[in-house]
MOPAC internal coordinates of N, CA, C and O (Angstrom, degrees):
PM7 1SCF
backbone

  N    0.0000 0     0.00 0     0.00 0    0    0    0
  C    1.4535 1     0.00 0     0.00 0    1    0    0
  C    1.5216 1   109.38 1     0.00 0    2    1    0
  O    1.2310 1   121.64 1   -38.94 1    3    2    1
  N    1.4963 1   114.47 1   141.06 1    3    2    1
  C    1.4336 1   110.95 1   167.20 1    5    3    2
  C    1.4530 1   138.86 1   -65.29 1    6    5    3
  O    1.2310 1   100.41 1    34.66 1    7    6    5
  N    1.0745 1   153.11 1  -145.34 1    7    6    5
  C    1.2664 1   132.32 1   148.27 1    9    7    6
  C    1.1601 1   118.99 1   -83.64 1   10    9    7
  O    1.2310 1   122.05 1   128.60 1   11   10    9
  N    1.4382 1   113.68 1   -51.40 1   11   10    9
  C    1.5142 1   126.80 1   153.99 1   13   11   10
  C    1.7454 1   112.94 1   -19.83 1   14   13   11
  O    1.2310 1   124.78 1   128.61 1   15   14   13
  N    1.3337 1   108.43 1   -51.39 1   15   14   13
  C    1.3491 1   117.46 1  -174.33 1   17   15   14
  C    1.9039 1   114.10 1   -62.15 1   18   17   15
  O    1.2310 1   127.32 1   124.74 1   19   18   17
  N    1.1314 1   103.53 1   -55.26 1   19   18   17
  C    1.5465 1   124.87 1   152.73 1   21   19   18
  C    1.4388 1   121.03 1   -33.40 1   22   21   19
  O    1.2310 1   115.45 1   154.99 1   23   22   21
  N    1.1803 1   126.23 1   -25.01 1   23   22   21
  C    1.4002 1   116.30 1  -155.21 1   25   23   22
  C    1.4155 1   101.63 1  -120.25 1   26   25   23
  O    1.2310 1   122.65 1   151.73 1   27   26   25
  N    1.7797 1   112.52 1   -28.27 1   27   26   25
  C    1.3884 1   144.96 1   173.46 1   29   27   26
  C    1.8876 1    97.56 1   -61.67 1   30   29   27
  O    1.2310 1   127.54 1   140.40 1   31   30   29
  N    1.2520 1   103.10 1   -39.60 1   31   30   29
  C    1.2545 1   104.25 1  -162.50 1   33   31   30
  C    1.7418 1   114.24 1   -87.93 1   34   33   31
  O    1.2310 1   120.32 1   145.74 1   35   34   33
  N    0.9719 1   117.00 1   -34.26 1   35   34   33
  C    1.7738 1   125.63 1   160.99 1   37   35   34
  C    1.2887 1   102.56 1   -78.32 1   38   37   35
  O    1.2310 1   102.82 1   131.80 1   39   38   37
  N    1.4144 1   149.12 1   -48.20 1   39   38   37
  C    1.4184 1   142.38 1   156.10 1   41   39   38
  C    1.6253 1   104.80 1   -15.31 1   42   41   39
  O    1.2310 1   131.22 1    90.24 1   43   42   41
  N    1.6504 1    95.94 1   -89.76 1   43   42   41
  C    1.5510 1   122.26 1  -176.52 1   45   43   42
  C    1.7386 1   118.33 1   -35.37 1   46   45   43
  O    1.2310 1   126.03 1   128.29 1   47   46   45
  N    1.1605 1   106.02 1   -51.71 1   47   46   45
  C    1.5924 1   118.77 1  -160.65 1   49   47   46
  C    1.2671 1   115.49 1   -67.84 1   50   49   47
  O    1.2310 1   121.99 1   155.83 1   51   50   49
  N    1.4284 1   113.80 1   -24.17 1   51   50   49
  C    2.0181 1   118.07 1   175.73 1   53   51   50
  C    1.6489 1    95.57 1    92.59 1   54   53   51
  O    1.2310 1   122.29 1  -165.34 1   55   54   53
  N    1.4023 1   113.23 1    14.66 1   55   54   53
  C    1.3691 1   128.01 1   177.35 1   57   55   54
  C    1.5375 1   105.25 1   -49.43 1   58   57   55
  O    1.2310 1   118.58 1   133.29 1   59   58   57
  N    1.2703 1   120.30 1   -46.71 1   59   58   57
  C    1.7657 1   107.00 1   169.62 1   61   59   58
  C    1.6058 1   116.95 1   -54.09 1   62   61   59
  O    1.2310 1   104.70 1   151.73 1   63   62   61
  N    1.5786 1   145.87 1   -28.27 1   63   62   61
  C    1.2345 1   129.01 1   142.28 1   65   63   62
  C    1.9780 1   129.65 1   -60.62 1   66   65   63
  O    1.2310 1   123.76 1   175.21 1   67   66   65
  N    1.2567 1   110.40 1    -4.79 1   67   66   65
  C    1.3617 1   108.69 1  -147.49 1   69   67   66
  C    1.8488 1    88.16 1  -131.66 1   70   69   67
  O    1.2310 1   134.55 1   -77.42 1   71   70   69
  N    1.0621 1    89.47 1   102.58 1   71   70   69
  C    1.9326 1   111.22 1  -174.32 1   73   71   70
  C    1.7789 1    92.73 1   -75.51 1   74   73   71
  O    1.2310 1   113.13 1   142.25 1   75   74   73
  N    0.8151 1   130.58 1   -37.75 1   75   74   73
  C    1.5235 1   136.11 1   176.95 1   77   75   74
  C    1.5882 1   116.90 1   -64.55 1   78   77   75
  O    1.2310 1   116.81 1   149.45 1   79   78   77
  N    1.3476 1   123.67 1   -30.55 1   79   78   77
  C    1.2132 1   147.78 1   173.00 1   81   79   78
  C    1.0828 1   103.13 1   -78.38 1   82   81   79
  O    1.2310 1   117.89 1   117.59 1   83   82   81
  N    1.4827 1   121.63 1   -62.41 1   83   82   81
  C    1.5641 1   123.74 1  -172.30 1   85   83   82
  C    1.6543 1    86.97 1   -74.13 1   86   85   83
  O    1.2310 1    85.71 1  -144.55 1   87   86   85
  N    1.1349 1   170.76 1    35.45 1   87   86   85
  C    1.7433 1   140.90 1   178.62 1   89   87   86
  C    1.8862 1    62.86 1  -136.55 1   90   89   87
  O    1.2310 1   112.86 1   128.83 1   91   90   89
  N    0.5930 1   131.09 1   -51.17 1   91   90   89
  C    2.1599 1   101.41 1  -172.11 1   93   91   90
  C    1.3886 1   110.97 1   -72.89 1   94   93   91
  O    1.2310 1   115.92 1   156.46 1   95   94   93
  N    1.6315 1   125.35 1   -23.54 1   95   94   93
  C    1.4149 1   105.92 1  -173.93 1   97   95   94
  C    2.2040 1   106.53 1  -102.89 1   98   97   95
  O    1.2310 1   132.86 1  -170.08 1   99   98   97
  N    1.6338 1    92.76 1     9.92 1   99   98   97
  C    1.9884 1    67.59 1  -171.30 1  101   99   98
  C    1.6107 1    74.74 1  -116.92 1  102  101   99
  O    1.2310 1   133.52 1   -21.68 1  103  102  101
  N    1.8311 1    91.47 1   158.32 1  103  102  101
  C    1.4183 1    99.45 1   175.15 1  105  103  102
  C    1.4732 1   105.18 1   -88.65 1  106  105  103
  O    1.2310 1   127.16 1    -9.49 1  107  106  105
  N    1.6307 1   103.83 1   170.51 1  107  106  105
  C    1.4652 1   101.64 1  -170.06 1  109  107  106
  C    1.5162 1   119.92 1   -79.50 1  110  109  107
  O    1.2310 1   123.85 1   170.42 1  111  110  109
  N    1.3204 1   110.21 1    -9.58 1  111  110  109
  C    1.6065 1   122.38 1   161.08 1  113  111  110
  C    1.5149 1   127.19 1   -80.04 1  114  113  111
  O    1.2310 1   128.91 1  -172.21 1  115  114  113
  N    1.5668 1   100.45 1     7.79 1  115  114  113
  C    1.4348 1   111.32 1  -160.53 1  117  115  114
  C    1.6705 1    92.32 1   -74.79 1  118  117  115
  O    1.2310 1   134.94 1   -29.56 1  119  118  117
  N    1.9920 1    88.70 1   150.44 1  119  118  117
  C    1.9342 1   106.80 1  -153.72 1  121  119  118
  C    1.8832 1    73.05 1  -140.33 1  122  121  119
  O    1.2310 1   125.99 1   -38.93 1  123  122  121
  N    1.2725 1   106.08 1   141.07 1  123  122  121
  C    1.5246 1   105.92 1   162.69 1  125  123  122
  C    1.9083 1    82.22 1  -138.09 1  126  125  123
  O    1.2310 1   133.47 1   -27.23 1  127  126  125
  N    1.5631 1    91.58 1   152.77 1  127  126  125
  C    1.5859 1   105.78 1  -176.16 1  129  127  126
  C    1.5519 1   103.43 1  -126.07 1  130  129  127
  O    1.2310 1   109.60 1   -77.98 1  131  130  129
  N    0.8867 1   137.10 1   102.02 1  131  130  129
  C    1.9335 1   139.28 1  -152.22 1  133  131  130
  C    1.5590 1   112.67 1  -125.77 1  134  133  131
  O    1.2310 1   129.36 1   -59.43 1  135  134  133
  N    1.1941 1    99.56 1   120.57 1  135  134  133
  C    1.6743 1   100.71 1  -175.62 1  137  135  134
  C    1.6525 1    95.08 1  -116.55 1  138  137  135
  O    1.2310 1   113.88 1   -58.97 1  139  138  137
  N    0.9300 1   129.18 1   121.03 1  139  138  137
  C    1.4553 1   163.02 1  -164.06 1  141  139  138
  C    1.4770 1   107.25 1  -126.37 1  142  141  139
  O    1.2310 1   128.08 1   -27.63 1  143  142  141
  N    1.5820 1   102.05 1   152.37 1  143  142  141
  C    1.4913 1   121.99 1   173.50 1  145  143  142
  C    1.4166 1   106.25 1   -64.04 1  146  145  143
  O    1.2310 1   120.61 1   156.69 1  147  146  145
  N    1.5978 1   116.44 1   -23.31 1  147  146  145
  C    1.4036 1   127.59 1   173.72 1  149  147  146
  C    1.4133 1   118.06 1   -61.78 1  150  149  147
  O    1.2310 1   117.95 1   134.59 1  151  150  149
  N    0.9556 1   121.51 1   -45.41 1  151  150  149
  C    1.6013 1   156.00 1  -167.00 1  153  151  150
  C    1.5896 1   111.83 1   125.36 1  154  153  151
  O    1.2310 1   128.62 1    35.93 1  155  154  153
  N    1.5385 1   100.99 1  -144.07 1  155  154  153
  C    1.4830 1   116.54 1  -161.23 1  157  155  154
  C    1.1643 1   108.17 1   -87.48 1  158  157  155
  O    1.2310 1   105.56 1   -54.38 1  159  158  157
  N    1.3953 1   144.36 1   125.62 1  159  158  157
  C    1.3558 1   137.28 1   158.92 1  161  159  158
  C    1.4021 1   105.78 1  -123.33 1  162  161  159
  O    1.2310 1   116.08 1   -17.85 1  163  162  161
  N    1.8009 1   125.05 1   162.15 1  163  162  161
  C    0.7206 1   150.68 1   129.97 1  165  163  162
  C    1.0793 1   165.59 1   -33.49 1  166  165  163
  O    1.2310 1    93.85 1   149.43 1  167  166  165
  N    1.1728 1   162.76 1   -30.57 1  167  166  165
  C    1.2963 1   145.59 1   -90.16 1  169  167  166
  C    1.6879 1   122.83 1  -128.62 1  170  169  167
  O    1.2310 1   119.09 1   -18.21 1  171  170  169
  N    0.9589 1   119.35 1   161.79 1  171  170  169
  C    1.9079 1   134.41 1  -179.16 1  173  171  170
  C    1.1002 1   101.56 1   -90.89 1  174  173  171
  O    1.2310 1   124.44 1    24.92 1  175  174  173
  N    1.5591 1   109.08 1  -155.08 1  175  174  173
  C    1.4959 1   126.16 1  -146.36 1  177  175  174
  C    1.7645 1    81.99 1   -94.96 1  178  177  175
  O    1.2310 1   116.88 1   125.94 1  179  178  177
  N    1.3622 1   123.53 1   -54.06 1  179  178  177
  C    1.0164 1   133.88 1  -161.29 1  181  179  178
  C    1.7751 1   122.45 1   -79.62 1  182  181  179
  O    1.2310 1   130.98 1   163.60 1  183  182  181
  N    1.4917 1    96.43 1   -16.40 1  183  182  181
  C    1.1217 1   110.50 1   176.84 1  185  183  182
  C    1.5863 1   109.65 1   -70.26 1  186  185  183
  O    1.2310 1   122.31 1   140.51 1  187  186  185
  N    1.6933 1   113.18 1   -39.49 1  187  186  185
  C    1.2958 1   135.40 1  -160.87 1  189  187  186
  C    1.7992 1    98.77 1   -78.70 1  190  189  187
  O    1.2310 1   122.62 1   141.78 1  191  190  189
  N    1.5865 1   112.59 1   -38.22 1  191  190  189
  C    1.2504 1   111.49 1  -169.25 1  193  191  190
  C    1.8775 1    99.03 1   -75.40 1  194  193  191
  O    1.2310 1   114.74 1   154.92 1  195  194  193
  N    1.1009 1   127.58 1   -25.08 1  195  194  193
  C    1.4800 1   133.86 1  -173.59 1  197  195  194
  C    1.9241 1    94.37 1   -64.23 1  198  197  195
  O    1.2310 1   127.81 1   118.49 1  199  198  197
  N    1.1558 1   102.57 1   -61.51 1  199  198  197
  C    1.7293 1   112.55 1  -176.21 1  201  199  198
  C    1.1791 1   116.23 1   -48.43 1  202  201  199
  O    1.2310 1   115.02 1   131.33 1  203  202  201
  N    1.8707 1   127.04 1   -48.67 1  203  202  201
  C    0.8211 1   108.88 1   146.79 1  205  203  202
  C    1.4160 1   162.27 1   -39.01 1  206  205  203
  O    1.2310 1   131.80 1   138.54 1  207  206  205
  N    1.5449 1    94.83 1   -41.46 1  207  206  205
  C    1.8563 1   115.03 1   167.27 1  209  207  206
  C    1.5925 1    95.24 1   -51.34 1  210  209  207
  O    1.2310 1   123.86 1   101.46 1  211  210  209
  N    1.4552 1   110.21 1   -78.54 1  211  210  209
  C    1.4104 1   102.84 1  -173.57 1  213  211  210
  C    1.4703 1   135.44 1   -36.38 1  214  213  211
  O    1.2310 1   127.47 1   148.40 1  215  214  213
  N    1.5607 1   103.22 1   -31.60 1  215  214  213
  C    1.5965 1   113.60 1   179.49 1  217  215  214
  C    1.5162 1   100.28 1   -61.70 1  218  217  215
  O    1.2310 1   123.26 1   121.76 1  219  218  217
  N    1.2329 1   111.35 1   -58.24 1  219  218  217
  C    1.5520 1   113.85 1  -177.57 1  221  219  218
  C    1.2417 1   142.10 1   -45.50 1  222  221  219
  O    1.2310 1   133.92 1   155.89 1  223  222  221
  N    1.8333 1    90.68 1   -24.11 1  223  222  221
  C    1.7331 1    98.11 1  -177.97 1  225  223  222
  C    1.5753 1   103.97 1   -87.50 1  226  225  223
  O    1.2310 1   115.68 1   169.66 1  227  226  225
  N    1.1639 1   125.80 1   -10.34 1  227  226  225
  C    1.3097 1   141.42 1  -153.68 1  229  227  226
  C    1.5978 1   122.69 1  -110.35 1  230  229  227
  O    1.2310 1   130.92 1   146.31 1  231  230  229
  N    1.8244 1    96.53 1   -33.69 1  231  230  229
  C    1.4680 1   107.66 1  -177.54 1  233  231  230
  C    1.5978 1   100.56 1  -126.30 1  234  233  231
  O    1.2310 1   126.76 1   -18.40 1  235  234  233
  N    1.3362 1   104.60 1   161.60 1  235  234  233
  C    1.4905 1    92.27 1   173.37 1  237  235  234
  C    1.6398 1    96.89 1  -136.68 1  238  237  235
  O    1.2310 1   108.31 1  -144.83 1  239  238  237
  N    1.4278 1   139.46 1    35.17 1  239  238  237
  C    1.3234 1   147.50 1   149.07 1  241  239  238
  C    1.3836 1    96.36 1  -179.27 1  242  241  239
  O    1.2310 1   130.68 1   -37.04 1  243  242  241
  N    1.5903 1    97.01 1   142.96 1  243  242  241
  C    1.7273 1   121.25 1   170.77 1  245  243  242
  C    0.9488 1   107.19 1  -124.31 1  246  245  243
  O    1.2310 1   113.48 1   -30.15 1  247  246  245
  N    1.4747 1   129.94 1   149.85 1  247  246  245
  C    1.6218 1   130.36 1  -171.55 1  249  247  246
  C    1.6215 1    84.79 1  -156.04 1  250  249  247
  O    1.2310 1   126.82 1   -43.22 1  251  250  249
  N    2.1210 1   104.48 1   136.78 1  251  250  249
  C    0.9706 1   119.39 1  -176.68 1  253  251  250
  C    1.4028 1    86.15 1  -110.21 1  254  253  251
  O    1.2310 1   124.01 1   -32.24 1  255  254  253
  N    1.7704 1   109.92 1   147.76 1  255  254  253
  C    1.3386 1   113.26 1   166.95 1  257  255  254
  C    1.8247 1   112.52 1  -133.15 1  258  257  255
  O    1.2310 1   119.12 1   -90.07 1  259  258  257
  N    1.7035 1   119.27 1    89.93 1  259  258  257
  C    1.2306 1   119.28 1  -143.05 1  261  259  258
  C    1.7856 1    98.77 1  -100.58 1  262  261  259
  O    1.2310 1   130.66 1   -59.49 1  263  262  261
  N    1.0065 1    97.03 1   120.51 1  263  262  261
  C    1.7050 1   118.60 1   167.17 1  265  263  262
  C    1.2815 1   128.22 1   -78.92 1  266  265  263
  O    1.2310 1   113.09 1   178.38 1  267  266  265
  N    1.1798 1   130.66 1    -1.62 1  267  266  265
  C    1.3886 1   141.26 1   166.17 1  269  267  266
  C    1.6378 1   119.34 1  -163.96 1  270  269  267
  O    1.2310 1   116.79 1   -66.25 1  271  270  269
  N    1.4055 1   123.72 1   113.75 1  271  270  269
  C    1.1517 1   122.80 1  -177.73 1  273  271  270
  C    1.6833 1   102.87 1  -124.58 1  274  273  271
  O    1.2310 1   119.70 1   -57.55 1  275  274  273
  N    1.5670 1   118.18 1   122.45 1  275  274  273
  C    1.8681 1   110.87 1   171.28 1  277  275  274
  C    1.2654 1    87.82 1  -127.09 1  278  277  275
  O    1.2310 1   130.07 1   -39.29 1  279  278  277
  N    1.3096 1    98.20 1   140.71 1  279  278  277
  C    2.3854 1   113.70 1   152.74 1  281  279  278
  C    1.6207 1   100.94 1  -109.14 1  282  281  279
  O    1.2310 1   140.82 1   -35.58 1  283  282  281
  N    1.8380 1    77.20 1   144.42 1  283  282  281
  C    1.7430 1    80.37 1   164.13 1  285  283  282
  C    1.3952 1    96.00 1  -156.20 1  286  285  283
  O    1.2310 1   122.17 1   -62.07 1  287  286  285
  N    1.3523 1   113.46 1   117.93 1  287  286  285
  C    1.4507 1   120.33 1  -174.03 1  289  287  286
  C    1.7513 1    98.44 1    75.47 1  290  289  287
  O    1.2310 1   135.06 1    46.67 1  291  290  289
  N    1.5594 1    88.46 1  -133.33 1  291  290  289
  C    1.7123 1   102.43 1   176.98 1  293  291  290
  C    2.1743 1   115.45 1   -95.06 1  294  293  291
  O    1.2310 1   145.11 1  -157.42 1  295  294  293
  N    1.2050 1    68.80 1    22.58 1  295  294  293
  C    2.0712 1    71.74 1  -174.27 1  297  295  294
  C    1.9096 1    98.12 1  -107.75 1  298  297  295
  O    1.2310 1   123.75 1   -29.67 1  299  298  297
  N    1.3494 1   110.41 1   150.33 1  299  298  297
  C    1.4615 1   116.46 1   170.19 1  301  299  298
  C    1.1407 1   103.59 1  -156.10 1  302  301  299
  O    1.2310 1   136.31 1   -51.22 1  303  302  301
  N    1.3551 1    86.04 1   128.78 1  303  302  301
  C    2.0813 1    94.57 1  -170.28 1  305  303  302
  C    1.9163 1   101.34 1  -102.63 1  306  305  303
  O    1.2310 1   106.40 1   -20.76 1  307  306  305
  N    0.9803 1   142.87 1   159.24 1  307  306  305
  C    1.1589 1   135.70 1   162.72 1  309  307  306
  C    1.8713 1   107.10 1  -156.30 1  310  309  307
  O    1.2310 1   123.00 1   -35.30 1  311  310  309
  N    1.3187 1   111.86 1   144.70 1  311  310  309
  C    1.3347 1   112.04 1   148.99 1  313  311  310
  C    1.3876 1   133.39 1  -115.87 1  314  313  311
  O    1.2310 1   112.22 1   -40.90 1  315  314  313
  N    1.0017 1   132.29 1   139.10 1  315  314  313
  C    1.9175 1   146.33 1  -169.71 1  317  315  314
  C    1.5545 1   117.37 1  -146.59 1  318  317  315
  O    1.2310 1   128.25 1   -23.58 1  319  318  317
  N    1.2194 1   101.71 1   156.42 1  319  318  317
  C    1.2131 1   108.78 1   171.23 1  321  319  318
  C    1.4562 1   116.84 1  -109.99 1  322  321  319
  O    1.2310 1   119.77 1   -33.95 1  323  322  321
  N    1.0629 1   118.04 1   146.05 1  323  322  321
  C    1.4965 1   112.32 1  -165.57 1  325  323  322
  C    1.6961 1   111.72 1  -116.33 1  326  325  323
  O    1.2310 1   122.68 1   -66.07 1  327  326  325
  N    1.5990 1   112.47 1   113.93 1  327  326  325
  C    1.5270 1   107.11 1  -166.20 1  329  327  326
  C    1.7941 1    87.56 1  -111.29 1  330  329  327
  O    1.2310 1   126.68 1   -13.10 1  331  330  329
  N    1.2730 1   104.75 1   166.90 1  331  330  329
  C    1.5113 1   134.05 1  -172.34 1  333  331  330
  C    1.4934 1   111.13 1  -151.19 1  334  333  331
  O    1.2310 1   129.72 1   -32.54 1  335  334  333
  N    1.5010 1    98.86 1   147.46 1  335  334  333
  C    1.6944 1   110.96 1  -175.98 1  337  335  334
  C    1.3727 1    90.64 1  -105.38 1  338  337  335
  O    1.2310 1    98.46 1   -31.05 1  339  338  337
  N    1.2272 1   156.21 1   148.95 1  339  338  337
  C    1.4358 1   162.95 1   124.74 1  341  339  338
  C    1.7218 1   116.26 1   -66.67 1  342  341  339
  O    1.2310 1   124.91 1   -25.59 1  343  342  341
  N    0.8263 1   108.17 1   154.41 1  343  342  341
  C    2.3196 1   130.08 1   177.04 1  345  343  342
  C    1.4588 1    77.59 1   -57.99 1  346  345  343
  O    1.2310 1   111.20 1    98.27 1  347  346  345
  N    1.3397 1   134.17 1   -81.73 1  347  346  345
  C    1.0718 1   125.66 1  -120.74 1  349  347  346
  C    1.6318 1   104.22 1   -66.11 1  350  349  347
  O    1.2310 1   127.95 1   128.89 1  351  350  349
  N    1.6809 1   102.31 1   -51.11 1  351  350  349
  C    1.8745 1   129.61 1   153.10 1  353  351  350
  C    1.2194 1   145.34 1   -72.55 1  354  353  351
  O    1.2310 1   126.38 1  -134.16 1  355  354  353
  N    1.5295 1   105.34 1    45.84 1  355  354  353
  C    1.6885 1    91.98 1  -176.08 1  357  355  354
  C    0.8767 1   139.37 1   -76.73 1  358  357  355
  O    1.2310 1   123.26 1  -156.05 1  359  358  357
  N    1.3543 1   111.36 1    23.95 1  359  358  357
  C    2.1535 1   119.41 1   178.06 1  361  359  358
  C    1.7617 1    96.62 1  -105.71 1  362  361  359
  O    1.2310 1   106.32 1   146.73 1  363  362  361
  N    0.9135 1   143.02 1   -33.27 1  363  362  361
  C    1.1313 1   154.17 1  -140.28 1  365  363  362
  C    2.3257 1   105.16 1  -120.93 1  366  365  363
  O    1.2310 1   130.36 1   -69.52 1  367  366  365
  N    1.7430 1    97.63 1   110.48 1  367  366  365
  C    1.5397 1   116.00 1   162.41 1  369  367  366
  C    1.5261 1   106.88 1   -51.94 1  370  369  367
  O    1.2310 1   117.27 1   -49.26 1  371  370  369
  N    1.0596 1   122.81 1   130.74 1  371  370  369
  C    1.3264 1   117.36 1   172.18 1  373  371  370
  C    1.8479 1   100.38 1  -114.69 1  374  373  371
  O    1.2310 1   124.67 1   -40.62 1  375  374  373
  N    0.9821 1   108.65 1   139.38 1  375  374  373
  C    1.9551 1   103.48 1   170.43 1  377  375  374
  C    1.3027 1   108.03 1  -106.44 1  378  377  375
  O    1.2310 1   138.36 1   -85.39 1  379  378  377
  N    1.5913 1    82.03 1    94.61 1  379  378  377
  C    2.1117 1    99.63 1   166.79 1  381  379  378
  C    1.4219 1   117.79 1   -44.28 1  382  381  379
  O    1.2310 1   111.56 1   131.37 1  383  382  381
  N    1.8086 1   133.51 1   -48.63 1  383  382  381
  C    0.7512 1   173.52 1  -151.68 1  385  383  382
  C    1.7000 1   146.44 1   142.37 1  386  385  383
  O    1.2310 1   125.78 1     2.25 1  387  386  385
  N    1.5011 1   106.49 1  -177.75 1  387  386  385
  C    1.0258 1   112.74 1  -159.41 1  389  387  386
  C    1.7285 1    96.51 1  -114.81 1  390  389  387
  O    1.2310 1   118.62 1   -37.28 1  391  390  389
  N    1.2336 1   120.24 1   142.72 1  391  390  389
  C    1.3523 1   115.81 1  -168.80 1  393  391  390
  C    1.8720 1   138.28 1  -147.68 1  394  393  391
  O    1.2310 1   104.98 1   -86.45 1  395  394  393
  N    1.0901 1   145.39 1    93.55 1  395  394  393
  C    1.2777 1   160.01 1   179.21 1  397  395  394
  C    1.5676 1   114.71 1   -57.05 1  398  397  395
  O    1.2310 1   113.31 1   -61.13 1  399  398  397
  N    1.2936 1   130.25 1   118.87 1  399  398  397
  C    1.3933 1   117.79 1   174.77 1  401  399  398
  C    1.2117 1   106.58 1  -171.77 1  402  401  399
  O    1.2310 1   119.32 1   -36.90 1  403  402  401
  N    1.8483 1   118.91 1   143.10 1  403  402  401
  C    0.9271 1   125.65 1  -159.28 1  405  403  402
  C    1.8000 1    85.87 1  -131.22 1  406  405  403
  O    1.2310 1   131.17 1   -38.41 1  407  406  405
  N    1.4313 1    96.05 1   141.59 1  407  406  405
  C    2.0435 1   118.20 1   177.51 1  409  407  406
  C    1.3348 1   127.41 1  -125.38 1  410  409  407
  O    1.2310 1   119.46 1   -77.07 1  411  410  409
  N    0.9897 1   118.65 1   102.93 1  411  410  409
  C    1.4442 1   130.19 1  -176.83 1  413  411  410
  C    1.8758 1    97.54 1   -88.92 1  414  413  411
  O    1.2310 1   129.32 1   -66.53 1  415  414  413
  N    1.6840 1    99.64 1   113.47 1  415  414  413
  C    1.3772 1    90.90 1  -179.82 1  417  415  414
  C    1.8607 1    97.95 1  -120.38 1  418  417  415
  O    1.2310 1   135.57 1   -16.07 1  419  418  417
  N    1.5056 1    87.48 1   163.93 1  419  418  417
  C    1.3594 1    87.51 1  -155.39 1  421  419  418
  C    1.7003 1    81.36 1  -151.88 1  422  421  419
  O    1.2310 1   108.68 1   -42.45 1  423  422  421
  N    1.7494 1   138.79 1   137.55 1  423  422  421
  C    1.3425 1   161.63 1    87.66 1  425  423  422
  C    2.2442 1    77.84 1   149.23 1  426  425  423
  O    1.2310 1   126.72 1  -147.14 1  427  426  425
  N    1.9946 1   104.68 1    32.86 1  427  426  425
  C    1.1413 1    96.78 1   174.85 1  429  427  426
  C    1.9890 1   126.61 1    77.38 1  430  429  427
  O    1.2310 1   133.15 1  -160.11 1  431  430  429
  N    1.8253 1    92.20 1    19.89 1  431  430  429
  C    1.1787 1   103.28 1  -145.87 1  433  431  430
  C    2.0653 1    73.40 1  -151.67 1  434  433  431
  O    1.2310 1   132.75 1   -48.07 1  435  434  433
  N    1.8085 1    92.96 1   131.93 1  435  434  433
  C    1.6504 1   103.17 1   161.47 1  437  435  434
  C    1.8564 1   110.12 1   -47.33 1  438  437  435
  O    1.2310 1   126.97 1   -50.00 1  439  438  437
  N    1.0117 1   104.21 1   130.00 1  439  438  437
  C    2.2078 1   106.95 1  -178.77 1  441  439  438
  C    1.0481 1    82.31 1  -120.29 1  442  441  439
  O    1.2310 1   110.22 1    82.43 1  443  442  441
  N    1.5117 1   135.97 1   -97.57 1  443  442  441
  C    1.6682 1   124.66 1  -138.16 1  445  443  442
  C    1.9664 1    87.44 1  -130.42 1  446  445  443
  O    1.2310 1   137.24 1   -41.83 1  447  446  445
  N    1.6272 1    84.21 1   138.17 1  447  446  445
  C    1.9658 1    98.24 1   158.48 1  449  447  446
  C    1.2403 1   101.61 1  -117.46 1  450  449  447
  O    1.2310 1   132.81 1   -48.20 1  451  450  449
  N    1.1352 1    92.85 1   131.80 1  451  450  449
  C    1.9301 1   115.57 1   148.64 1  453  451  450
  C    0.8603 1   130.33 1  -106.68 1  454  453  451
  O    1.2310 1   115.12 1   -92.13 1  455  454  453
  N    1.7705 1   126.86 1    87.87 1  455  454  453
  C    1.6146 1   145.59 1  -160.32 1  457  455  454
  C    1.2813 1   137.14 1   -95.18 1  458  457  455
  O    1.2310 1   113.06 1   -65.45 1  459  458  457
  N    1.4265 1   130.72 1   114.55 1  459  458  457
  C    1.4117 1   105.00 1  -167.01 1  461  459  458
  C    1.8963 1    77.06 1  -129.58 1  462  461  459
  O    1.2310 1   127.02 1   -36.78 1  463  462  461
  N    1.6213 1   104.10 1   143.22 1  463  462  461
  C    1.7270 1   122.93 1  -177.09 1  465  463  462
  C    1.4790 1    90.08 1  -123.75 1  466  465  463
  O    1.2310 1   127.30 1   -20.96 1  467  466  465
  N    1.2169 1   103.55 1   159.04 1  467  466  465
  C    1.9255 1   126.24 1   129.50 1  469  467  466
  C    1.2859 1   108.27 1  -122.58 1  470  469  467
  O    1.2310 1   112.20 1   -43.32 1  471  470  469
  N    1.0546 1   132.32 1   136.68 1  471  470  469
  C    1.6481 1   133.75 1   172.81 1  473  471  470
  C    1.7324 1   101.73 1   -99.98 1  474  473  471
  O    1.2310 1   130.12 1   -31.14 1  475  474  473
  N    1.5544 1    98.10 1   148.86 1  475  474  473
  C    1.2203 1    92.87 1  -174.45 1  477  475  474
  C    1.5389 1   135.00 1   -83.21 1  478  477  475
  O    1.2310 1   120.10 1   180.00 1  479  478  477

């Protein structure tokens, strides 16, 4: 797979509910660096698997809808917006946010994000 292919594929898959999805596509050194309307966060491999749990108890489908995707080498930058169904709403897209991020993948596996959001 390309990198492009990789990035299409945790995008595509609903991989932000699905901890099984995400444990084959991030590497185990994986670092995301995220600048948010929140501020700055961080996080690891483990940090990412916690977010998920939470997404899950909270959402019950996420759908990425990405408007710009380039590779060059091992880097893939893309932007999307990221909608979610909630328990309380399940007929109804909600727009979590809007989103910028660039992936350096490395052993074929997500290595480092560099993230910038606004949530809506």
């Amino acid at each position: 797979m390309t990198p492009k292919d990789i990035v299409l594929e945790f995008y595509k898959s609903d991989a932000l509910l699905n901890k099984k999805v995400v444990r084959e596509l991030l590497h185990p050194e994986f670092t995301i660096d995220w600048n948010s309307s929140e501020g700055f966060i961080q996080m690891n491999y483990q940090d990412m698997m916690s977010l998920i749990d939470q997404m899950a108890i909270a959402y019950i489908r996420s759908k990425i809808r990405i408007s710009h995707i380039i590779q060059e080498n091992n880097l893939v930058s893309l932007r999307f917006s990221h909608f979610v169904k909630t328990i309380e709403n399940p007929r109804e897209d909600m727009l979590l946010g809007n989103f910028f991020v660039i992936w350096e993948i490395k052993d074929d596996k997500l290595f480092k994000g560099f993230q910038m959001s606004y949530f809506s």
